[in-house]
N, C-alpha and C positions, 0 to 999 in steps of 0.2 A: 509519230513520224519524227525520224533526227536531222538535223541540218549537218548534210557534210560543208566542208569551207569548199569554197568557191576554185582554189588555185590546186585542188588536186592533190593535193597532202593528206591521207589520213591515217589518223593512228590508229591503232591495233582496235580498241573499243570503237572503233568508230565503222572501222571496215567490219567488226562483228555483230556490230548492231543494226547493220546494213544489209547484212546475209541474211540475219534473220528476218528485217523488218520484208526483204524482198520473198523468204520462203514461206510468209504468213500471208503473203500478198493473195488477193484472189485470183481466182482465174481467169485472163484478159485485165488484170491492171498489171500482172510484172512487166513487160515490154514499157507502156506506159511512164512507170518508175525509172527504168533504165534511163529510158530519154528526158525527162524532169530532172535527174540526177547530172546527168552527162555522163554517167558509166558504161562502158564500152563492156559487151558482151563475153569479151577474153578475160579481162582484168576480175568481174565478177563472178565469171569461172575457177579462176586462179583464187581468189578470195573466200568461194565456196569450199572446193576441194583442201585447203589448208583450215578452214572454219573446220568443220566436218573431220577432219584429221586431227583436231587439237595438234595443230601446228603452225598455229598463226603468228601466237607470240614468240619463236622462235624465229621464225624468217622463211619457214620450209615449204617446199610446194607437194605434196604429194602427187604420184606418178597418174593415180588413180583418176576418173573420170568425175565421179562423185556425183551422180545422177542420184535424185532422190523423189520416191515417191510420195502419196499422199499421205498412207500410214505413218513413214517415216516425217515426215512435215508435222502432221497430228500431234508426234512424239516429243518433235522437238518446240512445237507451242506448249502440250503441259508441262514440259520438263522447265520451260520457261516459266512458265507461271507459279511450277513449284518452287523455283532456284527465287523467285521475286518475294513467293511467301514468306521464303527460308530466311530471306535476307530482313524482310521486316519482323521476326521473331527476333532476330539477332538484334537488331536494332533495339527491338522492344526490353530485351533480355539486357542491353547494354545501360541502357536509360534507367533502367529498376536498379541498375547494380550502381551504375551513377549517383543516383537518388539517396540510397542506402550508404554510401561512402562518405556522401555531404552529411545526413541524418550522424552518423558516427565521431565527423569530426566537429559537428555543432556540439554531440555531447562531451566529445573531450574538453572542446574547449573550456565547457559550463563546469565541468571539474579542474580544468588546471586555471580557473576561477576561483572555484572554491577553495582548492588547498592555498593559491596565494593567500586569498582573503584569512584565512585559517592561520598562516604564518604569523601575516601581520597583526592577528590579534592576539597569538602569542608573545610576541614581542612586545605589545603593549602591556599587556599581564607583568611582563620581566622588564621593564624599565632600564635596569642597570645594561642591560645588551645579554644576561646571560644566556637568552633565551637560545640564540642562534648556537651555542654548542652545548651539547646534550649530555656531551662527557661531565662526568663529577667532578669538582674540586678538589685537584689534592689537599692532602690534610697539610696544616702548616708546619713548619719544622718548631721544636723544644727550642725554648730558648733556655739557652746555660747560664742564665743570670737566674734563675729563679731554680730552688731546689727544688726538688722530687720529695715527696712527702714519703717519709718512710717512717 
């Protein structure tokens, strides 16, 4: 059962979860519900008919009556109860894929760990600093003070 607010405002999820929770309702409790609610017979008409329309979060009323039986009530509890399942696979599906992102970026980390540590123990290997550039030494220039053996 959902608590609609008290001052008659309700939003879209809330007028939806109302249609349904009132087409699940048994037989001899909807009246009941109505009056608990304070929802006036027209308004949950009007609520149904655009429920039932997939036209509710639009704003639209459909022209139609929107009379529904019990088959169609039966259809739209399992539909409900599949759309509930659906959503908690997705959830389920979201949280593994969550899990597995964190699981990824622990091991990055534990590698750009390692190559720091790895750096700096080349560096220490190369004292002079030459570690940190890879390129060769150029060769030194002749000096013209000293001859060429010939």
């Amino acid at each position: 059962m959902i608590d609609l607010p008290i001052e008659g405002v309700y939003s879209v999820e809330e007028r939806r979860a109302f249609v349904y929770e009132y087409m699940l309702a048994p037989y001899g409790e909807k009246q009941k519900l109505l009056r608990e609610r304070g929802i006036p017979d027209a308004r949950l008409r009007r609520w149904k008919r655009a429920v039932l329309a997939d036209t509710l979060d639009h704003g639209l009323e459909p022209w139609t009556e929107g009379r529904v039986d019990m088959d169609e009530t039966s259809a739209v509890a399992r539909l409900l109860q599949e759309n509930a399942a659906l959503r908690e696979q997705i959830a389920a599906r979201d949280a593994a894929h969550q899990r597995e992102l964190e699981q990824r970026d622990e091991e990055l980390g534990r590698q750009r760990r390692a190559v720091d540590a790895l750096g700096k123990a080349i560096e220490l290997l190369h004292p002079s600093g030459d570690a940190k550039n890879s390129a060769p030494e150029p060769a030194a220039a002749p000096d013209p003070s000293q001859k060429s053996p010939e």
